[in-house]
C-alpha positions as CSV (number, residue, x, y, z in Angstrom):
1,X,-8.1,25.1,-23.2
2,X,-10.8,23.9,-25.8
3,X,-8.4,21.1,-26.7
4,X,-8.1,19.9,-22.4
5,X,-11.7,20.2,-22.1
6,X,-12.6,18.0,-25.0
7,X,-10.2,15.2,-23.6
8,X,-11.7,15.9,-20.0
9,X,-15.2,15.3,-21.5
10,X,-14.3,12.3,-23.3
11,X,-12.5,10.7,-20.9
12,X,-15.7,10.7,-18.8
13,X,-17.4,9.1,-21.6
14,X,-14.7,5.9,-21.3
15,X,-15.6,5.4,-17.4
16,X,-19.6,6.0,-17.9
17,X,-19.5,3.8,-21.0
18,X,-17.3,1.1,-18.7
19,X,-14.6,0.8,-22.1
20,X,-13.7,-2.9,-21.1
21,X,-9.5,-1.6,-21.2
22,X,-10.6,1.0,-18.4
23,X,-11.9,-1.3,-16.7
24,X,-9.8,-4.5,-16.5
25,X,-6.7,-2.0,-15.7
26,X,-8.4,-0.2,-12.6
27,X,-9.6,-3.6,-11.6
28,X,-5.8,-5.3,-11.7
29,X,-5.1,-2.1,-9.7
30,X,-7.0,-2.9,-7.3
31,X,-6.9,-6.6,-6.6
32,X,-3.0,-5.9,-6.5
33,X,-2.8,-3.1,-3.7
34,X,-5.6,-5.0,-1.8
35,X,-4.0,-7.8,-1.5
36,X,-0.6,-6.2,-0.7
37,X,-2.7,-4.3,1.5
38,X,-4.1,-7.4,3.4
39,X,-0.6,-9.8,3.3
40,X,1.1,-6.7,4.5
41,X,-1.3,-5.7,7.2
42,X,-1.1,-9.6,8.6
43,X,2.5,-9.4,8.8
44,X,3.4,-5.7,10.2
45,X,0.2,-4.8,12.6
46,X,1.5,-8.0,14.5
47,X,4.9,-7.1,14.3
48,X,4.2,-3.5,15.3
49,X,2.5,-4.7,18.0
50,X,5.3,-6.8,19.6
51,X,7.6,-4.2,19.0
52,X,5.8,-1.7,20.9
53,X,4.7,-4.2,23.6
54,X,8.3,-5.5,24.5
55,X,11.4,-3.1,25.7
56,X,14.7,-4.4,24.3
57,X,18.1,-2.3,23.5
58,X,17.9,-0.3,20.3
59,X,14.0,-0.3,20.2
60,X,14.1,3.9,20.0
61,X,16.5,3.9,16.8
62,X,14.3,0.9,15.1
63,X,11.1,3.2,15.5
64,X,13.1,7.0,14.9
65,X,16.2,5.8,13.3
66,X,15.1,3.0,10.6
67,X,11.2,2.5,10.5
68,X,10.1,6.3,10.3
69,X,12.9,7.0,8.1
70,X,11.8,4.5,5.2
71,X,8.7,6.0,5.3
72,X,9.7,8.1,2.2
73,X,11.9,5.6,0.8
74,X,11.6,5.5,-3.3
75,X,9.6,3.0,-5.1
76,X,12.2,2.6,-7.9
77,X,14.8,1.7,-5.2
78,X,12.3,-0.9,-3.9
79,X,11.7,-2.2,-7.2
80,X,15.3,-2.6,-7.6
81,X,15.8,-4.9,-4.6
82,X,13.0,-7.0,-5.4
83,X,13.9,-6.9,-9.1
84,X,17.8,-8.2,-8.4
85,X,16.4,-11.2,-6.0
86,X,13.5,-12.5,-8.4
87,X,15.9,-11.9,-11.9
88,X,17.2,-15.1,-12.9
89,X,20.6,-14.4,-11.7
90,X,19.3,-13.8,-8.5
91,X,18.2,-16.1,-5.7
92,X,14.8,-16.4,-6.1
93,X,14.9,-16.5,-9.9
94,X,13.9,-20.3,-9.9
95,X,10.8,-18.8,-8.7
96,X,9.9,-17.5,-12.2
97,X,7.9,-14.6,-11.2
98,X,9.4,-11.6,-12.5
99,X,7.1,-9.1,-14.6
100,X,3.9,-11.1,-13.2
101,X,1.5,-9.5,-10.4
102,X,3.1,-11.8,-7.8
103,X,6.3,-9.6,-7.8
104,X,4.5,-6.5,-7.9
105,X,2.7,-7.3,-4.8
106,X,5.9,-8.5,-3.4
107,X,7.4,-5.1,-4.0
108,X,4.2,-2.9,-2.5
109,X,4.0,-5.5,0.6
110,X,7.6,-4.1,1.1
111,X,7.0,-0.9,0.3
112,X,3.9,0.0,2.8
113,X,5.6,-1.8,6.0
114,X,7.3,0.9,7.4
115,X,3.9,2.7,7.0
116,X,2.1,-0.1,8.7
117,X,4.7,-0.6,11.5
118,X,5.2,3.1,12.5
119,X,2.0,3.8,12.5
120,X,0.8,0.8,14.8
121,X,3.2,1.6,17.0
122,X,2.1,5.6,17.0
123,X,-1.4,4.0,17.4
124,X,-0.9,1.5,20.6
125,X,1.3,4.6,22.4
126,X,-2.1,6.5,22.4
127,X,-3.5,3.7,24.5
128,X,-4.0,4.1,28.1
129,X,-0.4,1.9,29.4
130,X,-2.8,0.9,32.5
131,X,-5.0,-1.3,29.9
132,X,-2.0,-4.1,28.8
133,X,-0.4,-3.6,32.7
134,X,-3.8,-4.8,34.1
135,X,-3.8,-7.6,31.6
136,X,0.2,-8.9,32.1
137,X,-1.4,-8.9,35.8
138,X,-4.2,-11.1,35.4
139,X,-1.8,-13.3,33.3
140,X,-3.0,-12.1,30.2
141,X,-0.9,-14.1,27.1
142,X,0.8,-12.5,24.4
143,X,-1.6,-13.1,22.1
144,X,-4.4,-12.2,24.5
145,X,-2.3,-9.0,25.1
146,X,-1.8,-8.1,21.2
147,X,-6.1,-8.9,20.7
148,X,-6.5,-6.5,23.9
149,X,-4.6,-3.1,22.5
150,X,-5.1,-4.1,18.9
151,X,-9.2,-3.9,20.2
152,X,-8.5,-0.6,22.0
153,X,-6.4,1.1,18.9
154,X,-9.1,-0.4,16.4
155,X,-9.5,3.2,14.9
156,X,-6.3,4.4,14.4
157,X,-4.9,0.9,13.4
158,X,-7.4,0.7,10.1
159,X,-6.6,4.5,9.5
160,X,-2.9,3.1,9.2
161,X,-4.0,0.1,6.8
162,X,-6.2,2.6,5.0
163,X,-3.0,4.7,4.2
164,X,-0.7,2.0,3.2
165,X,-3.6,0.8,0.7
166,X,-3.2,4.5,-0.7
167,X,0.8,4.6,-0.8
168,X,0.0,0.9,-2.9
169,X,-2.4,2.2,-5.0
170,X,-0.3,5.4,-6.2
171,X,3.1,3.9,-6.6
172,X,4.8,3.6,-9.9
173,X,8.6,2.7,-9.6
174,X,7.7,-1.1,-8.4
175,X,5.0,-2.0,-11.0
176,X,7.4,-0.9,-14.0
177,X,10.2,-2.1,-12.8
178,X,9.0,-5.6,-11.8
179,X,5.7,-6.2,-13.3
180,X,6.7,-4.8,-16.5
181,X,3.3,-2.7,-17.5
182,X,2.5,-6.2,-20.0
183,X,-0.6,-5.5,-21.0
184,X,-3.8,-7.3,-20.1
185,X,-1.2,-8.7,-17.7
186,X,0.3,-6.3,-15.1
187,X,-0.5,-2.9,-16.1
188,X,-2.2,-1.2,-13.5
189,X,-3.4,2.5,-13.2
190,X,-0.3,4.2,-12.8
191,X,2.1,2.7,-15.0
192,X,-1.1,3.1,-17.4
193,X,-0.9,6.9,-17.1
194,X,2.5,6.8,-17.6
195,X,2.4,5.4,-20.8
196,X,-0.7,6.2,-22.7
197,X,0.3,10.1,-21.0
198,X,3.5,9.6,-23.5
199,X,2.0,8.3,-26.6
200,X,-0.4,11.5,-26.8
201,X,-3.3,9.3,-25.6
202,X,-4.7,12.3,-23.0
203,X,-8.2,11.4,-23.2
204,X,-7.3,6.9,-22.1
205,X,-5.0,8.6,-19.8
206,X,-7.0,11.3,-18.1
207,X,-10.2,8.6,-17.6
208,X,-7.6,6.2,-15.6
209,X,-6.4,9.4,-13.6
210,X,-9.8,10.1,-13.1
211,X,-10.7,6.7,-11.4
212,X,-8.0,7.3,-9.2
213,X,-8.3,10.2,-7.5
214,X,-11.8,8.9,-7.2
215,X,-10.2,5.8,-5.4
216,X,-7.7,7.9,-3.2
217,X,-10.7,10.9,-2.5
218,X,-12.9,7.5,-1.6
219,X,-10.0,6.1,0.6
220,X,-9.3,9.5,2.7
221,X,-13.2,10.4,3.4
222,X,-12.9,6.8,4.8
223,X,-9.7,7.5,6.9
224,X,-11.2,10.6,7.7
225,X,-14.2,9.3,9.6
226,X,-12.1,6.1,11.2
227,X,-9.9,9.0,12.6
228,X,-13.1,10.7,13.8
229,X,-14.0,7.9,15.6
């Protein structure tokens, strides 16, 4: 018990001191899932929209069937894909960006858009439907439409992004298998703990798990009082 505390109260010391390696690797971490965060959110909160703004055949088993059920879909098998089309034998390989932060934000971006299309579509059914009927009335267009319920679901829409920045932030399989964990390069929180947890470094390793819970706590209180809203 002695021996956890001391490494508890030492690896406070490393985040109150700012060690410079504590640092740089929370940082990476979160300039990666931000930005996967952001690119993802562009793309999927559209497409979510559309989805739940148009009726077509098969649009029940897209949401139930496909979309909710990679919600829970493993990181490794994520990295994998992205890992056999970036390799060199694969078709993006020209593109040169295995074991960089590019391909690990490739990998979350794919990762968190189930999140970020199941749960805009969960957050324009709670609209009222007589808000975008009264719109397509007054010849409302489809982008004026997507502006109108995206405004009304505001709350519940950045709840969803706030979640799939926290399903980016904690994921492991992708940044290993594609980034690598190079060091001073792509080695983020996670794949940090991992590693340092394994060479017996406990006190590096608990400061970094530390920082983020503290990130994640930060993330839900913020959810939280969206959700409220």
């Amino acid at each position: 018990m002695d021996t956890l505390w001391n490494s508890f109260i030492k690896a406070i010391e490393l985040i109150v001191s700012l060690d410079p390696e504590v640092m740089e690797i929370a940082g990476r971490s979160l300039r990666i899932s931000i930005t996967s965060t952001l690119i993802g959110s562009l793309i999927f909160v559209p497409v979510g929209c559309l989805i739940q703004l148009n009726e077509f055949r098969g649009k029940r088993f897209l949401v139930v069937g496909i979309i909710q059920t990679l919600y829970s879909v493993p990181t490794v098998a994520i990295g994998l894909f992205v890992f056999v089309f970036i390799s060199r034998a694969g078709p993006l390989g020209f593109l040169n960006i295995l074991f960089t932060p590019t391909a690990i934000i490739i990998g979350q971006v794919l990762l968190i858009a189930p999140v970020l299309l199941g749960l805009t579509i969960s957050a324009l059914r709670g609209i009222d439907k007589t808000i975008p009927d009264t719109a397509r009335t007054l010849g409302a267009s489809g982008m004026q439409l997507m502006v109108l319920v995206l405004k009304e679901s505001r709350y519940a829409v950045m709840a969803a992004v706030i979640l799939a920045f926290g399903r980016a932030l904690s994921e492991v399989g992708i940044s290993i298998m594609v980034g690598g964990n190079i060091r001073g390069f792509t080695r983020v929180l996670t794949t940090a703990i991992s590693l340092e947890s394994s060479k017996g470094d406990i006190e590096f390793s608990m400061a970094l798990g530390i920082i983020l819970l503290l990130i994640a706590v930060v993330a839900n209180i913020i959810m939280n009082r969206i959700q409220q809203r």
